[in-house]
PDB file of the backbone (N, CA, C, O) and the ligand in Angstrom, with CONECT records:
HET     ZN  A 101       1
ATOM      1  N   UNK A   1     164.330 207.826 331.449  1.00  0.00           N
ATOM      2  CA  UNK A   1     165.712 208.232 331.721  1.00  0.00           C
ATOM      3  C   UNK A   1     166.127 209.415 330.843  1.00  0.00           C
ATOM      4  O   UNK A   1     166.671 210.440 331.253  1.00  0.00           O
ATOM      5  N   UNK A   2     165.765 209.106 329.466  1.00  0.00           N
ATOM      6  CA  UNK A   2     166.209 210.746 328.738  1.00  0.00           C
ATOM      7  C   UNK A   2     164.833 211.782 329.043  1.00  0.00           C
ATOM      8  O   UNK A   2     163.609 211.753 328.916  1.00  0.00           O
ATOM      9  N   UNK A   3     166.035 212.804 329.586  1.00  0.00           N
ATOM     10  CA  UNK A   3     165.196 214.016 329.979  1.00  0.00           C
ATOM     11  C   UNK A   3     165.883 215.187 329.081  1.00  0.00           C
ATOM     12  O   UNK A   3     166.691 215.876 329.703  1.00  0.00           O
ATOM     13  N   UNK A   4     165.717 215.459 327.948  1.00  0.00           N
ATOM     14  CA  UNK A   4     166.456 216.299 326.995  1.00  0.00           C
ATOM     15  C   UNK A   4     165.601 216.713 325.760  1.00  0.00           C
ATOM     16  O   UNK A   4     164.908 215.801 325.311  1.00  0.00           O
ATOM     17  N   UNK A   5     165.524 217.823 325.174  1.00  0.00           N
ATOM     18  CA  UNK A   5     165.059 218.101 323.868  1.00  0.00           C
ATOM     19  C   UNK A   5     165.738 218.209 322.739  1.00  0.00           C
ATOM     20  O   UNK A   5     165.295 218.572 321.650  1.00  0.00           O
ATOM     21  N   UNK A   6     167.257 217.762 323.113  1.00  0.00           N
ATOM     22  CA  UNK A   6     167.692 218.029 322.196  1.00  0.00           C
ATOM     23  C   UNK A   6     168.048 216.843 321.254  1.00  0.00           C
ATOM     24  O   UNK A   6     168.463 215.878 321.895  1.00  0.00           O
ATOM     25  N   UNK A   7     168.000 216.642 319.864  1.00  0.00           N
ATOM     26  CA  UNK A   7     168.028 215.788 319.111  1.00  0.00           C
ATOM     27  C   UNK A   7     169.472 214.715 319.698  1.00  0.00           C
ATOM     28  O   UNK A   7     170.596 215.045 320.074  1.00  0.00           O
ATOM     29  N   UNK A   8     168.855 213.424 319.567  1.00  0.00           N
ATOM     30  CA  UNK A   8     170.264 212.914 320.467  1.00  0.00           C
ATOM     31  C   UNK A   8     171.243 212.416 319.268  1.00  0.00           C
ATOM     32  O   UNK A   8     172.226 211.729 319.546  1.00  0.00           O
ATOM     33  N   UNK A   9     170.994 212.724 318.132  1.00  0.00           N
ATOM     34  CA  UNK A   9     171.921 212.641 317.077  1.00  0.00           C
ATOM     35  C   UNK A   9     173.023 213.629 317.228  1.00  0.00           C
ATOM     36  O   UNK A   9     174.168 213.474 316.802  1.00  0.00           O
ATOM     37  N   UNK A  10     172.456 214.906 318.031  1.00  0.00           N
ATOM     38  CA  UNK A  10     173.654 216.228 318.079  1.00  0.00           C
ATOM     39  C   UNK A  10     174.062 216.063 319.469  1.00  0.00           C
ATOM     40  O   UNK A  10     174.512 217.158 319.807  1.00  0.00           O
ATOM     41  N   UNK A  11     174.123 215.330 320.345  1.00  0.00           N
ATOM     42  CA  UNK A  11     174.316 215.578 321.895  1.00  0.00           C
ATOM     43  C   UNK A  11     175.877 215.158 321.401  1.00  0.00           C
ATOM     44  O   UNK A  11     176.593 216.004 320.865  1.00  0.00           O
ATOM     45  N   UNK A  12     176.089 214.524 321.507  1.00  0.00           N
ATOM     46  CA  UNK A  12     178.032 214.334 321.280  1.00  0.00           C
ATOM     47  C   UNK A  12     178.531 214.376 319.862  1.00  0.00           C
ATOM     48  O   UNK A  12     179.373 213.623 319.373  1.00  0.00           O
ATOM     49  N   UNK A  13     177.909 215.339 319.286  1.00  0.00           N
ATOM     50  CA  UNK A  13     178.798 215.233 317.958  1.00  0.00           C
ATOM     51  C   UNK A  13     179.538 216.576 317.740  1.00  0.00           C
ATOM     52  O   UNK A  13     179.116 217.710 317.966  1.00  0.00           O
ATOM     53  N   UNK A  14     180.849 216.153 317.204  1.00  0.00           N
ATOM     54  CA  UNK A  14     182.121 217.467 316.903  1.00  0.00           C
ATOM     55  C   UNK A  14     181.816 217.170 315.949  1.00  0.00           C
ATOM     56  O   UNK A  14     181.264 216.164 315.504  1.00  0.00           O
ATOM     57  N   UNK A  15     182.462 218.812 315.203  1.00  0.00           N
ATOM     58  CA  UNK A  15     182.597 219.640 313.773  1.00  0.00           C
ATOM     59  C   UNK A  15     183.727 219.774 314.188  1.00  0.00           C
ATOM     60  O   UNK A  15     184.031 219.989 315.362  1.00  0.00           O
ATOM     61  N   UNK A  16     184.760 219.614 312.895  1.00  0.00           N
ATOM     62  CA  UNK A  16     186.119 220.598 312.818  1.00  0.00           C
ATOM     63  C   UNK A  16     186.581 220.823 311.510  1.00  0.00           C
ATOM     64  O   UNK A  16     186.489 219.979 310.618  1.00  0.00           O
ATOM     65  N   UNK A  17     187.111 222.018 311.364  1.00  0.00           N
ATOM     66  CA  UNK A  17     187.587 222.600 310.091  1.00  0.00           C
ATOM     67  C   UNK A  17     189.184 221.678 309.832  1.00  0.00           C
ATOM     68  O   UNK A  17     190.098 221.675 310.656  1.00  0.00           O
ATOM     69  N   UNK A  18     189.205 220.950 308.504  1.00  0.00           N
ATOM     70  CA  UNK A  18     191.050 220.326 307.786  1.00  0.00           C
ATOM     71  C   UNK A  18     190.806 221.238 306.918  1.00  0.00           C
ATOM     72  O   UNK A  18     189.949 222.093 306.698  1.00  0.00           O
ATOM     73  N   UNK A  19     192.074 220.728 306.335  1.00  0.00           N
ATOM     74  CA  UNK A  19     192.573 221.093 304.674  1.00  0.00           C
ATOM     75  C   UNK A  19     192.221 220.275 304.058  1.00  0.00           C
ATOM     76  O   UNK A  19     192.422 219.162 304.544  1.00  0.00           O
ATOM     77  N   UNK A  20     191.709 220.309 303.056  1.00  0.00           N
ATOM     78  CA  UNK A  20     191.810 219.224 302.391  1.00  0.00           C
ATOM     79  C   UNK A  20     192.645 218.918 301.292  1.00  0.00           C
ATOM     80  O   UNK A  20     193.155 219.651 300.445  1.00  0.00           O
ATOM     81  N   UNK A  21     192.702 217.318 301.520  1.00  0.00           N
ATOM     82  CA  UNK A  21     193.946 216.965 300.929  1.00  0.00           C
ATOM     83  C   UNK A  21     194.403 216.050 300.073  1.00  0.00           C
ATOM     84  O   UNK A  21     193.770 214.997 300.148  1.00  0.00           O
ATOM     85  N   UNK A  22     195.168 216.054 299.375  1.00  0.00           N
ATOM     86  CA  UNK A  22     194.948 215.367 297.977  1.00  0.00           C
ATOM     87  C   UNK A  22     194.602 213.888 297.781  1.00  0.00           C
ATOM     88  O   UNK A  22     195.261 213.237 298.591  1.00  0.00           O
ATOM     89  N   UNK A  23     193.854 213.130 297.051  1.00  0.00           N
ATOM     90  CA  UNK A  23     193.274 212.293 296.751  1.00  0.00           C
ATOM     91  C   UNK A  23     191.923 212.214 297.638  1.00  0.00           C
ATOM     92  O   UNK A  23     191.525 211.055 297.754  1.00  0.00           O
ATOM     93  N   UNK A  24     191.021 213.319 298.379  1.00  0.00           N
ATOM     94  CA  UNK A  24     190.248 213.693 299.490  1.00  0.00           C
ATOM     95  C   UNK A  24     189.031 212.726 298.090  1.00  0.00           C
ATOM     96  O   UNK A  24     188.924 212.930 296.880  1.00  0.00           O
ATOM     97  N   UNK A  25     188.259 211.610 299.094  1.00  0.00           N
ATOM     98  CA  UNK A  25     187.297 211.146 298.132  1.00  0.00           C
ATOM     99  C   UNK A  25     185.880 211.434 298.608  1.00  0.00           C
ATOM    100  O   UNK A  25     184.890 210.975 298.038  1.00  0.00           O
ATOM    101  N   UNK A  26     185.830 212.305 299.801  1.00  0.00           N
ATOM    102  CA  UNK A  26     184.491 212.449 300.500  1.00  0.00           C
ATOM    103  C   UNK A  26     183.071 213.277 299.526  1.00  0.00           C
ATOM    104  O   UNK A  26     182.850 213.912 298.494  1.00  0.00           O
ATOM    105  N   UNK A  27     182.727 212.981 300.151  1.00  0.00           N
ATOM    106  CA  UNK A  27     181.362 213.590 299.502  1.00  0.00           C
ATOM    107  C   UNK A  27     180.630 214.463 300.490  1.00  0.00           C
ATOM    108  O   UNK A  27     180.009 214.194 301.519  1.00  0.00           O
ATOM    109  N   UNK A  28     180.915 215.680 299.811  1.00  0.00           N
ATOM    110  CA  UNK A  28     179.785 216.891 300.670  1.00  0.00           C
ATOM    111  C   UNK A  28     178.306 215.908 301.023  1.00  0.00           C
ATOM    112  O   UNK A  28     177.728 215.099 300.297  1.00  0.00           O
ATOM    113  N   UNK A  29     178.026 216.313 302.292  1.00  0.00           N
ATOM    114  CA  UNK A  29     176.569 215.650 303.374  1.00  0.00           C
ATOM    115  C   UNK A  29     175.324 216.915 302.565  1.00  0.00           C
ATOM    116  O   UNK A  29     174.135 216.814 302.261  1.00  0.00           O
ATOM    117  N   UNK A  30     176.174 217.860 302.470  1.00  0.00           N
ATOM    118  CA  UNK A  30     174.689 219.159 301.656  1.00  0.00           C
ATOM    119  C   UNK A  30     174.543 219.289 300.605  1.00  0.00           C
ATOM    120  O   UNK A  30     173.476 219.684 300.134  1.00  0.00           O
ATOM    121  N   UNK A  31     175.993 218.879 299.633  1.00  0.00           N
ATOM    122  CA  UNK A  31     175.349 219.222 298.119  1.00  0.00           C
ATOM    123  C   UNK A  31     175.550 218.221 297.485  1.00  0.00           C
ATOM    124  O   UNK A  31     175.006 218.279 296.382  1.00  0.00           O
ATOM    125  N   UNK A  32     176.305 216.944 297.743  1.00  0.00           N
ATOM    126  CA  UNK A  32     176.605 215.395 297.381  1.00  0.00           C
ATOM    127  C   UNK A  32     177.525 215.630 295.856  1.00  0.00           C
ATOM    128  O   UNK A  32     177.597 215.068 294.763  1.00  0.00           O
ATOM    129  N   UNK A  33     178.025 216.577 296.403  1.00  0.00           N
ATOM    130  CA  UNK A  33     179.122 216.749 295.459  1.00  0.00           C
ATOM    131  C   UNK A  33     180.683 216.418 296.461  1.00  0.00           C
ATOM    132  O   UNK A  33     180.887 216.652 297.652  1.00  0.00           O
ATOM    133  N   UNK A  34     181.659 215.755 295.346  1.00  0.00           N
ATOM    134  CA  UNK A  34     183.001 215.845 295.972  1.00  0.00           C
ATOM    135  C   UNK A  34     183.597 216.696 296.780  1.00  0.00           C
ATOM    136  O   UNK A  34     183.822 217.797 296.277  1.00  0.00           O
ATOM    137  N   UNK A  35     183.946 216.530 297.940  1.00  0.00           N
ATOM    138  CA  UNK A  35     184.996 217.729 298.647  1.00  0.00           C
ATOM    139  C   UNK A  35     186.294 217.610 298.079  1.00  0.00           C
ATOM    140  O   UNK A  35     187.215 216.947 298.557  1.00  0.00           O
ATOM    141  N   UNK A  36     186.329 218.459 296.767  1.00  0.00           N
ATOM    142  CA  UNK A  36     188.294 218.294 295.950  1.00  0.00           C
ATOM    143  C   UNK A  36     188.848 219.127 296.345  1.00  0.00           C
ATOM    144  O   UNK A  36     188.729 220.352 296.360  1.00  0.00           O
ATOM    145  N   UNK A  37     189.821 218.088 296.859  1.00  0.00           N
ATOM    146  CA  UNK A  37     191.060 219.006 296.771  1.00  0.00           C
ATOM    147  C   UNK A  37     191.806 219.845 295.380  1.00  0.00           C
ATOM    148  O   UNK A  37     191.855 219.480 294.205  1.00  0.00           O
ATOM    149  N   UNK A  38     192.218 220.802 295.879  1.00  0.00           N
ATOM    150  CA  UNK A  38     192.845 221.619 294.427  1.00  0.00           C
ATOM    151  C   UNK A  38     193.919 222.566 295.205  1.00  0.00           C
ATOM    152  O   UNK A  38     193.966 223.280 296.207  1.00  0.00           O
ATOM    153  N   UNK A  39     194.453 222.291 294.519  1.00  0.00           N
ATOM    154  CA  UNK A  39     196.324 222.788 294.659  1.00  0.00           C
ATOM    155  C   UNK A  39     196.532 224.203 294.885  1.00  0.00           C
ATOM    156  O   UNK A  39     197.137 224.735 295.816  1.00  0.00           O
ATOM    157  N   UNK A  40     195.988 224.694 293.975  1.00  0.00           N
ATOM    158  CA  UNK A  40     195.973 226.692 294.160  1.00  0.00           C
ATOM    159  C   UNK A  40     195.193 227.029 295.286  1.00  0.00           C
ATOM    160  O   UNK A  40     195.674 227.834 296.084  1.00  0.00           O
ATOM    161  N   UNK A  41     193.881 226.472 295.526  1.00  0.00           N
ATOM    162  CA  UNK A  41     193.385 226.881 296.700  1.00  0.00           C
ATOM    163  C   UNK A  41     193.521 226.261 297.846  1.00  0.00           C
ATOM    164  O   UNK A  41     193.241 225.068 297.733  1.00  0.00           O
ATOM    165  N   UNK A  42     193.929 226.668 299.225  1.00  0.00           N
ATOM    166  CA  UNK A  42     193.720 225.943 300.721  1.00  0.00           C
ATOM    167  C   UNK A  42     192.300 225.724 300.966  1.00  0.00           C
ATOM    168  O   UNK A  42     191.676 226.294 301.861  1.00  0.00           O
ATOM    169  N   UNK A  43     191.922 225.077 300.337  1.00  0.00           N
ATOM    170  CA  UNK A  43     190.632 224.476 300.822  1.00  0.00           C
ATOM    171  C   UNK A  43     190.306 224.137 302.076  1.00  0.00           C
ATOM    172  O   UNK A  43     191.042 223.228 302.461  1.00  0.00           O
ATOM    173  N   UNK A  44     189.330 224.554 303.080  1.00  0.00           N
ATOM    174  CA  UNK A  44     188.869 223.486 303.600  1.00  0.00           C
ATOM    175  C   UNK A  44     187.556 223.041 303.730  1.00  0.00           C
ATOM    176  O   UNK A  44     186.606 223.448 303.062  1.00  0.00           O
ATOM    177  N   UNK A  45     187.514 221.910 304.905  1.00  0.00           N
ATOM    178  CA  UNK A  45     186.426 220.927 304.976  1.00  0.00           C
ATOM    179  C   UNK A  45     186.032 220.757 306.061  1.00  0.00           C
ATOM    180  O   UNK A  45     186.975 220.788 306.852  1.00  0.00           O
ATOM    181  N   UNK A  46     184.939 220.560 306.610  1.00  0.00           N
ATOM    182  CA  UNK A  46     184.082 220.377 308.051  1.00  0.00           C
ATOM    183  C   UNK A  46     183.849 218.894 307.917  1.00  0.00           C
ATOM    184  O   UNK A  46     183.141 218.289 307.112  1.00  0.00           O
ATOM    185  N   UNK A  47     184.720 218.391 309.033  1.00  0.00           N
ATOM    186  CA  UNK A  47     184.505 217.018 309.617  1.00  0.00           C
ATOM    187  C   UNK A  47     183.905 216.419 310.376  1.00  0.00           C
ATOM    188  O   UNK A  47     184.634 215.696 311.055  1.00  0.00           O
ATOM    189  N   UNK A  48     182.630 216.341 310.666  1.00  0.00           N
ATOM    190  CA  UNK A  48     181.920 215.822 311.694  1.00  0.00           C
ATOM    191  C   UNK A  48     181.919 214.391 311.990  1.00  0.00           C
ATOM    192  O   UNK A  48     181.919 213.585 311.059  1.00  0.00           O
ATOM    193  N   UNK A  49     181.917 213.996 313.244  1.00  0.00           N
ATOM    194  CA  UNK A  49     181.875 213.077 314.291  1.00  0.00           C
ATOM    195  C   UNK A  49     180.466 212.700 314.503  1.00  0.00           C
ATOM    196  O   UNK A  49     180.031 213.410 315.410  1.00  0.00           O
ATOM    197  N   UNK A  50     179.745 212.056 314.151  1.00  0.00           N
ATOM    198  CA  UNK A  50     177.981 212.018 314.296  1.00  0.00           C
ATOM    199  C   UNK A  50     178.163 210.739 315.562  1.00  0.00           C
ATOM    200  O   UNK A  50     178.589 209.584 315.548  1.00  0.00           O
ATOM    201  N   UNK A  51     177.608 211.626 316.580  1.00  0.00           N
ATOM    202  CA  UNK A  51     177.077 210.609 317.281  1.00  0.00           C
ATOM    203  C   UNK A  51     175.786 210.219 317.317  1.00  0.00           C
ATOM    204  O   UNK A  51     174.938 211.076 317.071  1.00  0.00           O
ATOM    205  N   UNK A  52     175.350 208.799 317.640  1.00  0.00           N
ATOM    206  CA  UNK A  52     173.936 208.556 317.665  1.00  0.00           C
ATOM    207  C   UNK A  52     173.680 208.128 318.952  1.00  0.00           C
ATOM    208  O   UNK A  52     174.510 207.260 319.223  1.00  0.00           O
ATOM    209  N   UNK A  53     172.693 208.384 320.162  1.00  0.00           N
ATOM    210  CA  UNK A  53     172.082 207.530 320.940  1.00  0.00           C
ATOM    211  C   UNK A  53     173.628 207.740 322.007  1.00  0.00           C
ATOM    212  O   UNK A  53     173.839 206.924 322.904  1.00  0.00           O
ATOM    213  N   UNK A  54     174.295 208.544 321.832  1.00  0.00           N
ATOM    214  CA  UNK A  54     175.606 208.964 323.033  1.00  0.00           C
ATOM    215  C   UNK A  54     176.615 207.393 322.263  1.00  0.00           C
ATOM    216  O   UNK A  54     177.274 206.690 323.030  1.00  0.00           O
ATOM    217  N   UNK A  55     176.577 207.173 321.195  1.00  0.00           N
ATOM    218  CA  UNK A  55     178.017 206.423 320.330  1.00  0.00           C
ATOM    219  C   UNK A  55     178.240 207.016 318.886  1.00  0.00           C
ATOM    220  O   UNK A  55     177.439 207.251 317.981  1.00  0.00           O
ATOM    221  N   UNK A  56     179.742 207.193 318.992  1.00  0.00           N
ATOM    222  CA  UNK A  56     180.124 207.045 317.658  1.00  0.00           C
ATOM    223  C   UNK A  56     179.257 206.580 316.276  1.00  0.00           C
ATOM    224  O   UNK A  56     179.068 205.385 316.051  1.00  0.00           O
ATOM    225  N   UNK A  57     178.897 207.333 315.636  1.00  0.00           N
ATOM    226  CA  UNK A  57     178.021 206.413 314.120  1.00  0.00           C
ATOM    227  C   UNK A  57     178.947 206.501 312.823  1.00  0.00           C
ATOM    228  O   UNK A  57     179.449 205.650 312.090  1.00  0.00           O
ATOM    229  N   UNK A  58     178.959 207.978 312.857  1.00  0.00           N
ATOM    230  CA  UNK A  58     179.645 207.897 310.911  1.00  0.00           C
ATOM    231  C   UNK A  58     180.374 208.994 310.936  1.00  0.00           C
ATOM    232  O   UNK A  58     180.087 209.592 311.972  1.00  0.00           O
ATOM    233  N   UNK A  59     181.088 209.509 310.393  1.00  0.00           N
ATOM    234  CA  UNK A  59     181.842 210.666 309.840  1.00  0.00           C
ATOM    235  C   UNK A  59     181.147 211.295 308.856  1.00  0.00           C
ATOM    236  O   UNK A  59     180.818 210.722 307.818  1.00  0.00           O
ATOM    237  N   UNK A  60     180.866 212.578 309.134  1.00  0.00           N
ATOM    238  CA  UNK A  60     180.309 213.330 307.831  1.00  0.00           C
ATOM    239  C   UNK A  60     181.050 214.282 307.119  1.00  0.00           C
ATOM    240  O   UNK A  60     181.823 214.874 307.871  1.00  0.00           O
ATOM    241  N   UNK A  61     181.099 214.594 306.139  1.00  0.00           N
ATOM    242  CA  UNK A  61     182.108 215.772 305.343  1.00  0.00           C
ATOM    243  C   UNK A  61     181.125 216.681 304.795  1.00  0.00           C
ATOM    244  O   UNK A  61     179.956 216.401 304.530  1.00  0.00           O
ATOM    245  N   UNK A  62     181.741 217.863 304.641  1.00  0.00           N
ATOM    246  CA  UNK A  62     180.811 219.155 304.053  1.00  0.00           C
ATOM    247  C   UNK A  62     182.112 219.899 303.448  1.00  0.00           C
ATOM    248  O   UNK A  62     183.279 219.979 303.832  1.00  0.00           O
ATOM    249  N   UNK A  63     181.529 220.320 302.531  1.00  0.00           N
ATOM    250  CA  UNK A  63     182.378 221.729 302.385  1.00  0.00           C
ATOM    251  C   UNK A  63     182.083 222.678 303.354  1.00  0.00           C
ATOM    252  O   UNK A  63     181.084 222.789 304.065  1.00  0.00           O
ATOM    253  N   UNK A  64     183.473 223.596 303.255  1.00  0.00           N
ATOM    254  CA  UNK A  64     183.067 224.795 304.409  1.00  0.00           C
ATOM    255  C   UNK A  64     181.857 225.417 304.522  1.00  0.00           C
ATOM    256  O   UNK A  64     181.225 225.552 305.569  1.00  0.00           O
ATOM    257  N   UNK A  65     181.462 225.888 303.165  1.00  0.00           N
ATOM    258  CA  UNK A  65     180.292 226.926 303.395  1.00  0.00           C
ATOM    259  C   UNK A  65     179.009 225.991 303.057  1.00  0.00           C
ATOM    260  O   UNK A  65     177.921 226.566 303.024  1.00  0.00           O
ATOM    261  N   UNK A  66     179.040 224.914 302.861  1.00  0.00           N
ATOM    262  CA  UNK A  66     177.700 224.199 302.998  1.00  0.00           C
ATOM    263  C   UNK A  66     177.585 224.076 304.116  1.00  0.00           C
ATOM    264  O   UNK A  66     176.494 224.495 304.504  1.00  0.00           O
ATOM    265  N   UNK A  67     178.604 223.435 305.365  1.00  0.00           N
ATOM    266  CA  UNK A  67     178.258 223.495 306.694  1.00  0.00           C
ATOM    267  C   UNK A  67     177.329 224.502 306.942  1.00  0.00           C
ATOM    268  O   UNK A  67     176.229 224.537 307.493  1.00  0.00           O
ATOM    269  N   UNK A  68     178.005 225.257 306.428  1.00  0.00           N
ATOM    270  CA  UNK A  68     177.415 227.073 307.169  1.00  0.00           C
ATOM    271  C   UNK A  68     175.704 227.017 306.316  1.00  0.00           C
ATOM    272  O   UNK A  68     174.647 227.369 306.839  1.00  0.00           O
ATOM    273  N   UNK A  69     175.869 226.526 305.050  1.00  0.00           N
ATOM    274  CA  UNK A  69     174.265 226.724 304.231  1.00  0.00           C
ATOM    275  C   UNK A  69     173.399 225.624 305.037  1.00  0.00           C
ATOM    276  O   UNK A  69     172.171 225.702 304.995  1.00  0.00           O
ATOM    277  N   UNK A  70     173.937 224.760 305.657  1.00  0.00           N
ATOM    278  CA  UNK A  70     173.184 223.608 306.396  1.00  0.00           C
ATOM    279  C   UNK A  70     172.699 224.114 308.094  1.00  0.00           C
ATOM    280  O   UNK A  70     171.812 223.512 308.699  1.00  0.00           O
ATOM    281  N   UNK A  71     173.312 225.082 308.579  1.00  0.00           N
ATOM    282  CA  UNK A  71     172.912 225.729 309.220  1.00  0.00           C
ATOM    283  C   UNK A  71     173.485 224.341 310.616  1.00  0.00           C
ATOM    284  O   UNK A  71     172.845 223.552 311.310  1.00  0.00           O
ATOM    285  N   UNK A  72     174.844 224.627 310.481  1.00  0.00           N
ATOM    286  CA  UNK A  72     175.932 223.916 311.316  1.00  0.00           C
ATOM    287  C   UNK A  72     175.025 222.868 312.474  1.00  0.00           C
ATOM    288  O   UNK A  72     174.661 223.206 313.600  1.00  0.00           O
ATOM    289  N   UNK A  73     174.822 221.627 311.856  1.00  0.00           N
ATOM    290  CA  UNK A  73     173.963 220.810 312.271  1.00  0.00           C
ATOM    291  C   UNK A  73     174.682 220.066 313.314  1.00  0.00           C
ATOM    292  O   UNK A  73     174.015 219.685 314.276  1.00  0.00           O
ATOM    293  N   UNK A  74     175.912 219.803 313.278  1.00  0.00           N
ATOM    294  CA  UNK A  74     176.747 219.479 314.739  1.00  0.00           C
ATOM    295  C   UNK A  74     177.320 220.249 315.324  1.00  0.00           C
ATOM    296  O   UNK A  74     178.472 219.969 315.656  1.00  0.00           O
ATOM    297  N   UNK A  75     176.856 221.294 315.620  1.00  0.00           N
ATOM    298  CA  UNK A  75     177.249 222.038 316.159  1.00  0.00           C
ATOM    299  C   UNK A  75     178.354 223.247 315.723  1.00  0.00           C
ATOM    300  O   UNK A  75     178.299 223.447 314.510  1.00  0.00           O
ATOM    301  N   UNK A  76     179.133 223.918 316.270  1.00  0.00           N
ATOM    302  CA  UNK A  76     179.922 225.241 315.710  1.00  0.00           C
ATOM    303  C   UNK A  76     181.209 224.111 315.605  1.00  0.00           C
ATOM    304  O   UNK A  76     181.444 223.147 316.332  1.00  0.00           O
ATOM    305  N   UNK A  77     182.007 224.665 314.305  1.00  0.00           N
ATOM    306  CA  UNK A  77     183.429 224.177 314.178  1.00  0.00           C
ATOM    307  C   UNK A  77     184.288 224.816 315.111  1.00  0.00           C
ATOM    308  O   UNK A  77     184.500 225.975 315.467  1.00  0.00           O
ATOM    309  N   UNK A  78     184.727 223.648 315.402  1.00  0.00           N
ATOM    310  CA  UNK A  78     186.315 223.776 315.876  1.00  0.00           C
ATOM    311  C   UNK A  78     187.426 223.871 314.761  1.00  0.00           C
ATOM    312  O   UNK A  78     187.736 222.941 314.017  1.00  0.00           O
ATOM    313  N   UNK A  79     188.073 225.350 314.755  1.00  0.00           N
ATOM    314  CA  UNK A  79     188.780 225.401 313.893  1.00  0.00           C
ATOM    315  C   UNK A  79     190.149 224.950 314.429  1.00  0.00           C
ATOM    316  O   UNK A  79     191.123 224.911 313.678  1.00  0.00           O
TER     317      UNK A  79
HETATM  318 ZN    ZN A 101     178.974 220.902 299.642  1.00  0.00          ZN2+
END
């Protein structure tokens, strides 16, 4: 029945660009460092939706430009 090459971890998964926002406790998916929020800067953060097998699995967080150093693994953000 699957006729596809494409990894079925990425077939339904969204990226989208927040702000991030204060008390933010996530943990960057690329450098496993905190995504902090900080007051002077508008930060943001890439939120991914991981689907597995065509369901919902986990939420992933990145910083902005790790998304981009990870080489946008769910696909392009929706800003
Ligand atoms: Zn990061």
């Amino acid at each position: 029945m699957i006729d596809t090459t494409i990894p079925t971890a990425t077939l339904a998964s969204r990226a989208a660009l927040r702000r991030v926002e204060a008390g933010n406790l996530a943990i960057c998916a690329h450098c496993d460092q905190q995504v902090k929020f900080a007051a002077k800067q508008n930060r943001q953060q890439v939120i991914a939706n991981v689907y597995v097998n065509g369901k919902w699995d986990r939420v992933e967080h990145f910083h902005e430009e790790c998304y981009e150093l990870a080489e946008s693994p769910f696909g392009p953000v929706n800003a």
